[in-house]
N, C-alpha and C positions, 0 to 999 in steps of 0.2 A: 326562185319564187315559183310556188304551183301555177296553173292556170288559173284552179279557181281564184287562190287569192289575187293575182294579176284584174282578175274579171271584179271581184271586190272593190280594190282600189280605183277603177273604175269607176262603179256606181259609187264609189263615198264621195265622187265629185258632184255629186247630182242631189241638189236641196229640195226639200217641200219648200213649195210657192209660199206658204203662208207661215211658215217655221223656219229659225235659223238654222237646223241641223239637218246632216244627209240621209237620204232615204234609209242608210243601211243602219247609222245608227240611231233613224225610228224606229226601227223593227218591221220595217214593210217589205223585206226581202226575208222570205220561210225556209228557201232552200236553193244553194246552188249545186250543183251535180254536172263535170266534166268527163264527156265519154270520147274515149281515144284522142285525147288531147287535143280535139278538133271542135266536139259538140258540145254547147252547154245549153243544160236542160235549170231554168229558173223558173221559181214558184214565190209570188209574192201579191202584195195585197195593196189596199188603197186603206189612207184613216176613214172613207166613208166610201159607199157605192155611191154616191152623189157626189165625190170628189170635184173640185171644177179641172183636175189634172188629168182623168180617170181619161183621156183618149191619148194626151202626149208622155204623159207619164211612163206607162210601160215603153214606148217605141223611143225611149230615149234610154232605160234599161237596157234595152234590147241592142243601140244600136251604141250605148258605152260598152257592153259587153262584144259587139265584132272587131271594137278597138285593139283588143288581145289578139298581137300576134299569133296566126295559127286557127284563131275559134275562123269555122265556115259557117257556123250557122246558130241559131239562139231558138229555142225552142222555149217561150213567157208564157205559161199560165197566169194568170189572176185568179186568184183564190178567195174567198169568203168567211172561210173556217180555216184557223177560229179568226172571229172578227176581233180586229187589230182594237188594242187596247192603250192607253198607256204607257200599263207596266210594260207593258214589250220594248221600251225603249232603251237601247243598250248603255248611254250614259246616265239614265234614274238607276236602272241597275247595280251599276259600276258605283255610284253615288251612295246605294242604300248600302252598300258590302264595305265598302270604306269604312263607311258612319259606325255599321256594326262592329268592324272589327277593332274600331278606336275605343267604343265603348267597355269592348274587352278588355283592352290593354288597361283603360282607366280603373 
C-alpha cells in the first residue's frame, strides 16, 4: 500500500462531529500529495468557514496523517475553493452511479 493511501485510511478514521460519515468520504479532503515518501502535502476544506471543528479539525488531519510510518512532516492547507458542497461527497456519488447504471440495465 502507497503512502498516500496509508495516509487516507488514516483520515477515513476521523468523522465530522455533526455527520455520521469520515471526513474523506465528505469530500473535505481536495488533495493528497506524497513527496519522497516522507512528505505529505494536504489540501482540504471545512463544510463551512464557521465550522465549530475549523481549529481541531485540521490538527487531527494532520496528526492522523504522521501516523504513517515514514511521513516527518504534513504540510495542511485549508482551502476555500471551491467551497464544499454536497455533491462532493464520495458515497451520494457512488449512490447516484449505482442508481444510473441499474436504470440502464432495466
Amino acid at each position: 500500500m502507497s503512502k498516500k493511501e496509508q495516509i487516507i485510511e488514516e483520515i477515513r478514521k476521523i468523522y465530522d462531529p455533526e455527520l455520521p460519515v469520515n471526513i474523506y468520504e465528505l469530500g473535505l479532503i481536495y488533495d493528497i500529495k506524497v513527496k519522497d515518501e516522507k512528505f505529505a502535502i494536504i489540501k482540504m476544506t471545512l463544510t463551512t468557514p464557521n465550522c465549530p471543528v475549523a481549529e481541531s479539525l485540521p490538527k487531527e488531519v494532520k496528526e492522523g496523517a504522521m501516523q504513517v510510518e515514514g511521513i516527518e512532516d504534513v504540510d495542511l492547507e485549508l482551502v476555500w475553493d471551491p467551497p464544499w458542497n454536497k455533491d462532493m461527497i464520495t458515497l451520494q456519488k457512488e449512490l447516484k452511479k449505482s442508481c444510473q447504471m441499474q436504470k440502464k440495465i432495466l
